[in-house]
C-alpha positions in Angstrom: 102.1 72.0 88.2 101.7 74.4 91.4 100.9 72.0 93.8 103.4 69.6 92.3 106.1 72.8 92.6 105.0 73.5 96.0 105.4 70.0 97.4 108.6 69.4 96.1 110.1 72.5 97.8 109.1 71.3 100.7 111.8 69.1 100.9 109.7 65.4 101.4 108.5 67.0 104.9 104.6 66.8 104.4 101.6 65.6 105.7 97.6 65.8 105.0 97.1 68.6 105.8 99.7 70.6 104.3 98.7 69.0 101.2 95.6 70.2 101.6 96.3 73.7 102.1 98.7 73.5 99.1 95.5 72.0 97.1 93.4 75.1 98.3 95.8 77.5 97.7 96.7 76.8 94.3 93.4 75.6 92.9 91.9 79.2 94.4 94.7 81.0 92.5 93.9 79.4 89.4 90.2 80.3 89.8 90.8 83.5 91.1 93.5 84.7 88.0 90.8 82.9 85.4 88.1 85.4 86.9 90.7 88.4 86.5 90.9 87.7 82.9 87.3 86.4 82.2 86.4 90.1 83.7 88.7 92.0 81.1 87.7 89.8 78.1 84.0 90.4 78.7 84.8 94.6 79.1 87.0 94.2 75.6 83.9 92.7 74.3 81.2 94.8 75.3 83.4 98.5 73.9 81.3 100.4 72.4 82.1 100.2 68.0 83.1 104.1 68.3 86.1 103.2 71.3 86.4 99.9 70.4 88.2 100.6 67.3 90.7 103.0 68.5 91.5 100.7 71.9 92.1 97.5 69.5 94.5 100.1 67.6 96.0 100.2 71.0 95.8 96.7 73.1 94.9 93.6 70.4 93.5 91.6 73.1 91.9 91.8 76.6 94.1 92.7 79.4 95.6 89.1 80.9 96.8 88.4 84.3 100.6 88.1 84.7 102.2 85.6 86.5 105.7 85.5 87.9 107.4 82.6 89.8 110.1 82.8 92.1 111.5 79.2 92.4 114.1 78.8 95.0 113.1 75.3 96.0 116.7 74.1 96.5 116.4 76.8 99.0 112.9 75.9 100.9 111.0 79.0 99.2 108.7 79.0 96.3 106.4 81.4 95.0 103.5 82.5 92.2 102.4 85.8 91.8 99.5 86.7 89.7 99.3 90.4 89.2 96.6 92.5 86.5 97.0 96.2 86.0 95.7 99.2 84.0 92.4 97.1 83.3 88.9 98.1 82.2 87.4 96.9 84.9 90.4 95.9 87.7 92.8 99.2 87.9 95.3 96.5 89.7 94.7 93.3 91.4 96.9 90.4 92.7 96.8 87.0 93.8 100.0 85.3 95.8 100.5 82.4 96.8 104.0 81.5 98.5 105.4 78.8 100.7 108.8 78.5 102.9 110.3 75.0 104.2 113.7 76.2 106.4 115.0 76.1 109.4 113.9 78.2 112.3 116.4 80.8 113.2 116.4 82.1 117.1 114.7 85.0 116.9 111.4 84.1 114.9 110.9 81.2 117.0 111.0 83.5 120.5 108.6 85.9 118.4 106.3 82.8 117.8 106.3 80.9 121.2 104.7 83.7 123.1 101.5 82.0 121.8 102.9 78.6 121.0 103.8 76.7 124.8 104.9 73.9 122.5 107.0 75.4 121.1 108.3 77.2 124.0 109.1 74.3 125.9 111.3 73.2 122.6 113.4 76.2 122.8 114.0 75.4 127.0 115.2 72.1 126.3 117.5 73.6 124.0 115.8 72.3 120.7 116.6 75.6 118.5 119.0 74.3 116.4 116.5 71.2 115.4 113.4 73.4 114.8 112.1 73.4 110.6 109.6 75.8 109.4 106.5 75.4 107.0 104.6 77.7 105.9 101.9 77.6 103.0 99.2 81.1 102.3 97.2 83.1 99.8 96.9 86.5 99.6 94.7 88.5 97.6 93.7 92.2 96.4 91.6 93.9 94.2 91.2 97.5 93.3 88.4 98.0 91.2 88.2 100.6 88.0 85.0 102.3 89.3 84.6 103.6 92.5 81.0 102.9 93.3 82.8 98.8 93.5 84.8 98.2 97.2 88.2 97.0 97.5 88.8 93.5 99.1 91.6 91.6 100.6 91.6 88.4 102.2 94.8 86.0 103.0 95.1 82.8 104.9 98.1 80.9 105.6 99.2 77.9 107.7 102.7 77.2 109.9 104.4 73.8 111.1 107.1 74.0 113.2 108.2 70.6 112.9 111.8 68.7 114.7 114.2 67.4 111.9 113.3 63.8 112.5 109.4 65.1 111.2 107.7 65.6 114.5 105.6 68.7 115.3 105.9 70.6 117.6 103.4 73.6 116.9 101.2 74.5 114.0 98.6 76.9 113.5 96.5 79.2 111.5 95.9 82.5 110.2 94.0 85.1 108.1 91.0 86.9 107.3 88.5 89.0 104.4 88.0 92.6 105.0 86.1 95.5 102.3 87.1 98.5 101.4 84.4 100.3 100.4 84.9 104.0 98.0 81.5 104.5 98.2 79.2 102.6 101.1 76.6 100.4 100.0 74.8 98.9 102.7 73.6 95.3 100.8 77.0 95.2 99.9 78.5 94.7 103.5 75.8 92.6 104.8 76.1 90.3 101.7 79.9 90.0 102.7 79.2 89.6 106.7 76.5 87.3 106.0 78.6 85.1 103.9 81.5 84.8 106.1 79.3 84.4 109.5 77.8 81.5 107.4 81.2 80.2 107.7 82.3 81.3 110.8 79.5 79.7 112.4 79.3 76.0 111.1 82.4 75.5 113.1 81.7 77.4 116.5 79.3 80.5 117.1 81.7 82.4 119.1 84.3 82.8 116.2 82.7 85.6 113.8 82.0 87.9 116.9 85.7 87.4 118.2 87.0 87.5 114.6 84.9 90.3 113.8 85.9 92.7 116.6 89.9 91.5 115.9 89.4 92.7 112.2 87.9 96.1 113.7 91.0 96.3 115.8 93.3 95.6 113.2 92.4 97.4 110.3 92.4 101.0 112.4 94.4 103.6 111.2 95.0 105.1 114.4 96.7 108.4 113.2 93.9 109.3 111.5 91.1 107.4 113.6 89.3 105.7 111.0 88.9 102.2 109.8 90.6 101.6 106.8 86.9 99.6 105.8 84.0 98.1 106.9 86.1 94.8 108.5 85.7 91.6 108.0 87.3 88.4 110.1 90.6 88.5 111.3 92.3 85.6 113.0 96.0 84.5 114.0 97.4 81.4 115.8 94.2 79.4 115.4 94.6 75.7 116.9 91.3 75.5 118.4 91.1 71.8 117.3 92.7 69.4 115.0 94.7 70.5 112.1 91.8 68.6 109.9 89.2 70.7 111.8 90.9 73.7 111.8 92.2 73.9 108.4 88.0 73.1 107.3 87.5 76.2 108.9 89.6 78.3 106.9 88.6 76.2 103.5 85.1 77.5 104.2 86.3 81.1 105.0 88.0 80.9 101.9 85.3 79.4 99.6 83.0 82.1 101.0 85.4 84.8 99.1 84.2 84.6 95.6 80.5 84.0 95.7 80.6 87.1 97.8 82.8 89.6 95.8 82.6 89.1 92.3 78.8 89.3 92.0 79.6 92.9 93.4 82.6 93.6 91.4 80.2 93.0 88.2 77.3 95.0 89.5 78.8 97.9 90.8 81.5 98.4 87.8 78.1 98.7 85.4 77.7 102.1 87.1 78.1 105.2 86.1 81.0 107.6 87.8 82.4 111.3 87.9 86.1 112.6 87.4 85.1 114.1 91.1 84.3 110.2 92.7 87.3 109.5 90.6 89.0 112.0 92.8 87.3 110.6 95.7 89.0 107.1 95.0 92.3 108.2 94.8 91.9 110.1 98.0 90.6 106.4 99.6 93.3 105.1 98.1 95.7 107.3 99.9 94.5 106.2 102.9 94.7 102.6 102.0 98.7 103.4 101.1 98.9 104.6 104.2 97.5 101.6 106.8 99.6 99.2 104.6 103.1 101.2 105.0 102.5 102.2 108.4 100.3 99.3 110.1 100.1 96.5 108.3 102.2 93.2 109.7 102.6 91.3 106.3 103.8 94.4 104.8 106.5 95.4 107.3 107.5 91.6 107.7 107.9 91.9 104.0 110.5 94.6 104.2 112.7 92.6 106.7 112.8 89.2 104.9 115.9 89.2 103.0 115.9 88.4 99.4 112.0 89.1 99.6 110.0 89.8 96.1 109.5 93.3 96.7 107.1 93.7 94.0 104.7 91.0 95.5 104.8 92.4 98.8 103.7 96.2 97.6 101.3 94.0 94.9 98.6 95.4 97.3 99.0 98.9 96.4 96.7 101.0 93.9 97.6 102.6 90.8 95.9 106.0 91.3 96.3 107.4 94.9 95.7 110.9 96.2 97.3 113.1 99.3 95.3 116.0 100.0 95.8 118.5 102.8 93.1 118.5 105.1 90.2 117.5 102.8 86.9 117.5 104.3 83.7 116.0 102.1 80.4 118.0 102.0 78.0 117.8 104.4 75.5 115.2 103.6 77.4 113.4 100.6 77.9 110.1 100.0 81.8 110.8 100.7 81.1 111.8 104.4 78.4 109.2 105.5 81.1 106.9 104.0 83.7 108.5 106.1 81.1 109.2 109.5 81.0 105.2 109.5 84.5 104.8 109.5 85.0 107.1 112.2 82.1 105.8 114.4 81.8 102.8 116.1 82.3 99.7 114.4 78.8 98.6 113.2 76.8 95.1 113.2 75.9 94.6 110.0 
């Protein structure tokens, strides 16, 4: 039904590839939401009798992921959000996937041809007026219930800019994983690193060291000179090679997400936890509010699309978040190792 939706609103204008980034995107959604709820049955099952008795008095079945769907395909845009909150084991998580088919105004097309000659030479000839857009991505967030389990995101997304007769002109991709951890486990980044140099590397060696040190750039809060995690990959205007080539690439990136989250989302949300790393969380969390408002691009882009689903644009934001003035962790806990790494240099792990 997605993929159907999706190709439809893009108004007859597609090609192999983009329906096979509409294939990955919806199919991971569907996989993705299933795991949100599969998580959230298996905590309603395992209550303890004493709690379980006065939660089902309370919630009469596990938590389920909520979907919403903007359809404005007589308009070029189409959307699915798949959002979960309040859970047993997920305090909020979301998984989006939107695509627009429109014309190019003026402006966005100068922004984009500073890396896109193509598309540059277009807007010389005095092709503006002729230019379509197309533009198909997933985005996803978790933020687990315990704090001893990382925050994730990842999102990838592919543009056409294509003439009204159906020739393009430029295309490209983007996206990226990055962790979030609460508390640092060191198995736990490597297993992530690992998994998307794996990737990374069975299309060309030199892209998880170049992605790697973009996604240390990137995700920097510079006001307070941290990271806001322990990075990931982060790429933009990828056309290396042929849109087949290319969009395997990110297909791999992708299929790397789950086999290397969710076996830690399980693992760590079995552990135990304090009302003070509780604290601790919400304090993270603060900071995590804080790169996204201030920093992040898809979040400010958001904010200046009009008609823009608000709610799946801040769909990335925690539940519980913390400000405190000038909190400083105890030397030698877990909370400052955690924060010494962010503020160090960016390590190899």
């Amino acid at each position: 039904m997605l993929q159907a939706a999706l190709a439809e609103a893009s108004k007859g204008n597609i090609d192999s590839t983009k329906e096979d980034m509409i294939r990955l995107t919806t199919t991971m959604q569907a996989r993705i939401i299933q795991k949100f709820d599969d998580l959230e049955a298996e905590a309603y099952k395992n209550l303890p009798f004493w709690y379980r008795i006065w939660y089902r008095m309370r919630a009469s079945k596990p938590l389920r992921t909520r979907v919403d769907v903007d359809d404005r395909r007589e308009k070029g845009k189409m959307g699915f959000t798949a959002a979960i909150q309040g859970g047993r084991v997920i305090e909020k998580a979301g998984v989006g996937v939107t695509m627009l088919a429109k014309k190019l105004n003026a402006r966005m097309a100068k922004q984009m041809a500073h890396n896109h000659p193509d598309l540059q030479k277009a807007i010389e000839k005095g092709e503006i007026n002729n230019l379509n857009m197309w533009v198909n991505g997933i985005s996803c967030i978790v933020h687990p219930v315990n704090p001893k389990a990382p925050t994730v995101h990842f999102n990838y997304r592919h543009f056409q800019i294509t003439r009204d007769d159906g020739s393009v002109v430029a295309w490209w991709f983007g996206g990226g994983q990055d962790l979030t951890p609460i508390y640092l486990y060191d198995e736990d980044a490597k297993n992530v690193h690992v998994k998307l140099k794996k990737a990374c590397d069975k299309h060309n060696p030199s892209y998880y060291p170049k992605f790697k040190k973009w996604a240390d750039e990137y995700f920097y809060h510079k006001a307070r000179r941290e990271a806001r995690g322990i990075g990931g990959i982060f790429f933009d205007d990828l056309d290396d090679n042929s849109k087949q080539d290319m969009f395997k690439f990110v297909k791999d990136c992708a299929d790397s997400f789950e086999p290397s989250y969710f076996p830690i989302l399980e693992m760590r949300s079995k552990e135990s936890y304090s009302a003070k790393e509780k604290e601790w969380q919400a304090l993270r969390h603060g900071r995590y509010v804080e790169f996204n408002l201030v920093y992040d691009r898809g979040t400010k882009f958001g904010f200046q699309v009009p008609g823009v689903n608000i709610e799946a644009v801040l769909m990335s934001l925690p539940l519980t978040v913390g400000f405190m003035y000038k909190h400083v962790p105890e030397i030698g806990s877990q909370e400052e190792r955690l924060l010494k790494t962010l503020t160090g240099k960016p390590r190899d792990w």
